[in-house]
C-alpha positions in Angstrom: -7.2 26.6 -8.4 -6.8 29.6 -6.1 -3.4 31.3 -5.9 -1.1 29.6 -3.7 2.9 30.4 -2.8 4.4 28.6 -6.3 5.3 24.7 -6.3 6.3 22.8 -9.3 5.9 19.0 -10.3 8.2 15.9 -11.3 7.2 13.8 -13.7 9.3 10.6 -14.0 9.1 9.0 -17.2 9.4 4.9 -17.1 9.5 3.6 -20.9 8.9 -0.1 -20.7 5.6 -1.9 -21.0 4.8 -6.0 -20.9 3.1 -5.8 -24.1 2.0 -2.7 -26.6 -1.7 -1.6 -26.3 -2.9 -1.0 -30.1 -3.8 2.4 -29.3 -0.9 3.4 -28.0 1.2 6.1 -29.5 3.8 7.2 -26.0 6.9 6.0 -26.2 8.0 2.7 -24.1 9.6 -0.4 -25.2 8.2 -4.3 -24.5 12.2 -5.4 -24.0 12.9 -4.8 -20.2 17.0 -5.1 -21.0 18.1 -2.0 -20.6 15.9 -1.5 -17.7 18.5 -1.4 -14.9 20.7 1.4 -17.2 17.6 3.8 -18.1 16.8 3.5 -14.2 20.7 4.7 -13.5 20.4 7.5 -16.6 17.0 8.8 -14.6 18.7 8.7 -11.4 21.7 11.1 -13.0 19.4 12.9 -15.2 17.8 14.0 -12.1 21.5 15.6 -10.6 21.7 17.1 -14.3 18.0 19.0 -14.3 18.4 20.1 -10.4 18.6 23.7 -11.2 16.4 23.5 -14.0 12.7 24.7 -12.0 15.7 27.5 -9.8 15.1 25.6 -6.7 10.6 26.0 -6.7 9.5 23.3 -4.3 8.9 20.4 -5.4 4.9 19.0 -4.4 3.9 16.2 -6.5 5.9 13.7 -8.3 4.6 11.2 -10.9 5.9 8.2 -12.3 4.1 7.7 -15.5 4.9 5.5 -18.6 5.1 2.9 -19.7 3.9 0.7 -17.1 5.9 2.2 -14.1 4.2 -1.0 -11.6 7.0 -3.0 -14.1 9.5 -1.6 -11.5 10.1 -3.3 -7.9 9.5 -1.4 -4.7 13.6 -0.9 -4.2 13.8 0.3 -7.6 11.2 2.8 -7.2 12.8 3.9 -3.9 16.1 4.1 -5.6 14.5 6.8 -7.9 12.5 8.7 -5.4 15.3 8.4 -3.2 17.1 10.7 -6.0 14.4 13.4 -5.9 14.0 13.4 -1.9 18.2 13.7 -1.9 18.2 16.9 -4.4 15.4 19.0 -4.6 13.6 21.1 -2.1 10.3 19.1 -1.1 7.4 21.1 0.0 4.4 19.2 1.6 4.5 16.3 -0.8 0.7 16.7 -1.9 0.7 13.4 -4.8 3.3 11.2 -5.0 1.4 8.9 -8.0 2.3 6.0 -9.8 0.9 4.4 -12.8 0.1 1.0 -13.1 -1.7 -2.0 -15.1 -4.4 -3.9 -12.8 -2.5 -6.6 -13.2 0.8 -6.4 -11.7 -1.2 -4.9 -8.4 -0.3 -8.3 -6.2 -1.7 -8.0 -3.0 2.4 -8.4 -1.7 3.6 -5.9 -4.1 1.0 -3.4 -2.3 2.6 -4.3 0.6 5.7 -3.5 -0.3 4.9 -0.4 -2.1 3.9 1.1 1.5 7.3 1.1 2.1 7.9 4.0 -0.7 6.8 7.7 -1.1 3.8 6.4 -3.4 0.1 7.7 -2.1 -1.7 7.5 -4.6 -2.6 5.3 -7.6 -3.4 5.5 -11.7 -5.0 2.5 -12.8 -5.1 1.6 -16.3 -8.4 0.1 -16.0 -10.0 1.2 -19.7 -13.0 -0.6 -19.2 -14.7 -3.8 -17.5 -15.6 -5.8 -20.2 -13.4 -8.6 -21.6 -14.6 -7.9 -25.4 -12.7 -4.1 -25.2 -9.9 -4.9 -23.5 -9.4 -7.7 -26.4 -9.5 -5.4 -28.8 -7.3 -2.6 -27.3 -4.6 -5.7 -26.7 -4.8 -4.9 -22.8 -2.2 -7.5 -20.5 -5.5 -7.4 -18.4 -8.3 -9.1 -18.3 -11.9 -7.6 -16.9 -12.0 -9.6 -13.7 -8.5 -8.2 -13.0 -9.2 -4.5 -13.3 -12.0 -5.4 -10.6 -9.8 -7.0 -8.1 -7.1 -4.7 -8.6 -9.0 -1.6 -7.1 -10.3 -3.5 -4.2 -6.8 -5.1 -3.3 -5.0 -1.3 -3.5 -7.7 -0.1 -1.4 -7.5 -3.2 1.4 -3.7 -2.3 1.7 -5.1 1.1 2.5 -4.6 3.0 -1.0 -7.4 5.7 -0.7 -6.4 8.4 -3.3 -7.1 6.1 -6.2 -7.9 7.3 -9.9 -9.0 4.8 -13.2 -8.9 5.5 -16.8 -11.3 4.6 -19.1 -12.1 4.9 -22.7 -15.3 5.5 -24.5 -16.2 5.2 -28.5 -14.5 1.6 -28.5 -16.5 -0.2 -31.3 -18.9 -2.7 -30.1 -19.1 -0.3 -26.8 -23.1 0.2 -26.6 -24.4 3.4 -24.5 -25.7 0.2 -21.9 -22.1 -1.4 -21.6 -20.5 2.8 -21.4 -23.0 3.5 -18.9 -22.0 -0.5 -16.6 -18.4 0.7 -17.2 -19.8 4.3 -15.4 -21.9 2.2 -13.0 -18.6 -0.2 -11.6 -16.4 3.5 -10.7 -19.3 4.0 -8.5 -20.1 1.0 -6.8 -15.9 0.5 -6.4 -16.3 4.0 -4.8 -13.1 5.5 -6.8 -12.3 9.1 -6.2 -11.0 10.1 -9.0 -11.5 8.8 -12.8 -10.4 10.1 -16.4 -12.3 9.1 -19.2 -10.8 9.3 -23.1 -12.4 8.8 -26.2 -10.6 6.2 -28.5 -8.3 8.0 -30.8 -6.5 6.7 -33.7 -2.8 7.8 -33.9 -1.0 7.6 -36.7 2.2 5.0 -36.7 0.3 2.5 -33.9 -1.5 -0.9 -34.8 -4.7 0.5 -34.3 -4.2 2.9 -37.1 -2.4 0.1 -39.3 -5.6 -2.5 -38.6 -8.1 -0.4 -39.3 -7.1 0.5 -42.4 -6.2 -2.9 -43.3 -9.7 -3.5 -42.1 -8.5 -5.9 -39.6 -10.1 -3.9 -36.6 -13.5 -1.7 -36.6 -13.1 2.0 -37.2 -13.6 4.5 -34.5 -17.4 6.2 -34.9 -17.0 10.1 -34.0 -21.0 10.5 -33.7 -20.6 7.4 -31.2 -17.8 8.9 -29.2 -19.8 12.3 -28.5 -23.0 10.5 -27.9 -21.3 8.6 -24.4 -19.4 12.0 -23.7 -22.7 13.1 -23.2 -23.6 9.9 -21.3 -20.5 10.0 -19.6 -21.0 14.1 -18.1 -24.7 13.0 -17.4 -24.0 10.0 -15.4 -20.9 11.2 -13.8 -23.6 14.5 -12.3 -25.4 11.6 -11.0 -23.0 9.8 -9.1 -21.6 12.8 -7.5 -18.5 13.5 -9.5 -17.7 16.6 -10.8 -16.5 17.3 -14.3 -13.8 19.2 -13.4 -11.8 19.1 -16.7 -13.1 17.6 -19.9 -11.3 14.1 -19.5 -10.9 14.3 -15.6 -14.2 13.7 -13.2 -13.6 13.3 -8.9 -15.2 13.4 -5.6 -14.9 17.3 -4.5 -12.3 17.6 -3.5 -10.3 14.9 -4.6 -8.8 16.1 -8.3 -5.6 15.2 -9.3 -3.2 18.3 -7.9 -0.6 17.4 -10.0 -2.4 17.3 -13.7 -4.1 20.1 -11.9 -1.2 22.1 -12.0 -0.2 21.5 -15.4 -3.7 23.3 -16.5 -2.7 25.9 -14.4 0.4 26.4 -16.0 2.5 25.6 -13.1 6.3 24.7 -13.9 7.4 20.9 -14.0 9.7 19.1 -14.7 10.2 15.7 -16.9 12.6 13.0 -16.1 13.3 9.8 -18.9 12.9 9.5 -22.6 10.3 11.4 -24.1 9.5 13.4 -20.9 8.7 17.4 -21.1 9.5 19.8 -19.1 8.0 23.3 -18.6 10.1 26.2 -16.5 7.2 29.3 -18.1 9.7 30.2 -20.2 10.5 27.4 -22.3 9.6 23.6 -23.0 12.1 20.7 -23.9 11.5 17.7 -24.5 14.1 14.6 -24.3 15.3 12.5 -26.6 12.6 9.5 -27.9 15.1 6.5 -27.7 16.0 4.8 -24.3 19.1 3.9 -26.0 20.2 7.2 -27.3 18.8 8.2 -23.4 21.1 6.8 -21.2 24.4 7.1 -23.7 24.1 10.6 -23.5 23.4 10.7 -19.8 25.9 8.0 -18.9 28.7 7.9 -21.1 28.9 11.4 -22.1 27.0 13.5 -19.4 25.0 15.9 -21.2 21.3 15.3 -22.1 19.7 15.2 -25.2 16.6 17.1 -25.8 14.8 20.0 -28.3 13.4 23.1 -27.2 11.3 25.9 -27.7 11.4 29.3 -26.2 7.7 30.9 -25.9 6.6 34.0 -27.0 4.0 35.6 -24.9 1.5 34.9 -27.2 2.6 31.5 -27.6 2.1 31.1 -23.9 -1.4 33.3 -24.0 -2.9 30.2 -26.6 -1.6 27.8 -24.2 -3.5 29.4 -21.2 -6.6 29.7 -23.7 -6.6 25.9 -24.8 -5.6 24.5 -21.2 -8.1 26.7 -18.9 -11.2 26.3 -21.3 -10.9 22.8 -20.7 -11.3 23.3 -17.2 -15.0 23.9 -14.8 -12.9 27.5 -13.8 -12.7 28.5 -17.3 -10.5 31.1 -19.0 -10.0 34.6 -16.6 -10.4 37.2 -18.7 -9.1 38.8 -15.5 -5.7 37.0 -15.7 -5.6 37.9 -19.6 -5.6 41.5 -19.3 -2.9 41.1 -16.9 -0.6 39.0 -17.6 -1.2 39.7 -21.9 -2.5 43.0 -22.2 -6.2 44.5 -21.7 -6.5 44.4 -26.0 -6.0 40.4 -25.6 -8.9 40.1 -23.0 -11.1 42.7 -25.2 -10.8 40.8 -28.4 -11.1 37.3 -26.8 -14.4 38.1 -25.3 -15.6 40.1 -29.3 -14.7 36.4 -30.3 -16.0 34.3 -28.4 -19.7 36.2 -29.0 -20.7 33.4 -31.4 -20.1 30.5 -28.8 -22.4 32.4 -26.2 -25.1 32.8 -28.6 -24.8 29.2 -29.4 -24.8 28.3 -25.9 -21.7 26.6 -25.8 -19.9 28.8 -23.8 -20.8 31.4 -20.9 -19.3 34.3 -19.2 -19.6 34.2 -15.3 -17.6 36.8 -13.1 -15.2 37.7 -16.3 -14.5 34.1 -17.1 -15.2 32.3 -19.9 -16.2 28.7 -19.3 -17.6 25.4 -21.3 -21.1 24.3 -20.8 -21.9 20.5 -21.5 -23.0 21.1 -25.1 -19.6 23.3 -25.7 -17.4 20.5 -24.5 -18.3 18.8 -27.3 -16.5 21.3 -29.9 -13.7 22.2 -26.7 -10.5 21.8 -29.5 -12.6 24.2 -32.3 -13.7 26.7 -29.3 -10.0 27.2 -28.7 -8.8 27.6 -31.5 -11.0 30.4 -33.3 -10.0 32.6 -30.0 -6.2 31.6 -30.0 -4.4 35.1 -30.5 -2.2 35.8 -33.4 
């Protein structure tokens, strides 16, 4: 996180998915018709938002989803092809894509050497067969297994799993195998999320209807505590609360999202972030591409910041980070009062031991992770 000449981000957007994971609340649709026309929409929409970042060089891209491993090699160079064709590149640090362990064929590796792609998310979620049951995963355990060792044979280094933690029936044993196999796999890079339930998903629905077990908050905290104890022991560093790597090895673009670096979203649903304003498209890969290609305009909402808007943002986003919030960069960018009264109000967390101040900066310690979101908020600025 040291200052650097600026470079922004694309994120790419790909809304379809095999089948819907219960927990799932992004948007993405399980009918792959309209595949080939949201592909030609991105493609334009990409000509439409050229000026939007004023011509910042572009150094990581990221095809997220959805299940972006859906899409063939020529279809992902079709899109890529787009970027490389009107933006400015710099030195093209990430170039990620998404994908479910089980569309990671040893020949569709092969084939993805031919594209920009360098790097790989994996939606592993866990090892065990009995979670990814109950999260209605498209994998199965052995899968997620074979998956990592067949991206890295094709010679796939920069590789990065998620997982999930507080899944009912998950002991603190089968969290701290799940913690065991990123280790022995000798993955660089991992994010770990407790289970949520969002409103309007299945998960949500089942548990309620008691079809499914609810989510045990005391549970969850217990294996974040596992999980920053463990992950210290393998040699990861907790760089950001749901992000661990290798030195070294984080994930530059998400990186530069906590930094508050501009980017740019491509698709339905995507955001985009100039550090003036955010917009965000239009949920409805129908609605999507008839805008784009019948009528040439996008559809999206957005919100201008206010500085102090923008201040609570930095707040929320750098706390969550091992560089903390720089009271330096505070009193700078926001005004000396701002880094005064953030540093009165965050008295009680230091006493508490949940937070400490190190060279002007305010950062997390392990037991103040655990209350991160109610941290942030009591010093957001009015």
């Amino acid at each position: 996180m040291q200052p650097h000449s600026p470079m922004a981000g694309i994120y790419i957007h790909i809304p379809f998915c095999k089948q819907a994971c219960n927990y799932c609340n992004f948007h993405f649709s399980t009918s792959l018709k309209s595949k080939d026309e949201v592909i030609t929409a991105i493609r334009h929409e990409l000509l439409l938002q050229k000026n939007y970042l004023g011509g910042t060089p572009i150094e990581t891209i990221y095809l997220g989803g959805g299940t972006p491993s859906l899409l063939s090699a020529t279809e992902i160079n079709r899109i890529l092809d787009t970027v490389f064709e009107h933006y400015t590149i710099g030195t093209l640090k990430e170039c990620t894509l998404e994908a479910n362990p089980d569309d990671l064929s040893p020949r569709y590796l092969k084939e993805l050497r031919g594209t920009p792609v360098n790097r790989f998310s994996i939606g592993v979620q866990s090892f065990r067969e009995q979670d990814l049951l109950y999260m209605n995963r498209a994998h199965n355990a052995r899968e997620a297994d074979t998956a990592i060792k067949a991206a890295q044979d094709a010679g796939f280094e920069n590789i990065t799993i998620d997982l999930i933690y507080g899944t009912p029936g998950l002991t603190d044993a089968d969290w701290k195998y799940n913690l065991a196999q990123v280790a022995e796999l000798q993955v660089p890079h991992f994010s770990a999320y407790a289970l949520t339930v969002e409103e309007g998903t299945a998960l949500a629905h089942n548990i309620r209807k008691k079809r499914s077990a609810p989510v045990d908050a005391a549970q969850a905290a217990g294996q974040l505590e596992i999980l920053m104890e463990r992950a210290a022991a393998m040699g990861y560093e907790h760089y950001e609360i749901s992000n661990l790597a290798r030195p070294g090895m984080y994930a530059v673009h998400n990186t530069n999202y906590w930094r508050g670096l501009p980017y740019l979203g491509i698709g339905p649903s995507a955001h985009s972030f100039n550090g003036t304003n955010r917009r965000w498209n239009i949920a409805s890969n129908a609605l999507y591409a008839k805008s784009i290609l019948m009528e040439n305009v996008l559809a999206y909402e957005e919100e201008i910041l206010t500085p102090v808007n923008h201040l609570n943002e930095y707040i929320m986003t750098s706390l969550r980070t091992m560089w903390g919030c720089d009271l330096r960069k505070v009193a700078n960018e926001w005004g000396e009062h701002y880094a005064k009264d953030i540093l009165k109000e965050s008295e009680e967390f230091r006493e508490r031991e949940w937070l400490t101040e190190t060279d002007k900066k305010l950062i997390l310690t392990n037991a103040g992770k655990l209350f991160a979101d109610r941290i942030a908020g009591d010093l957001f600025q009015e």
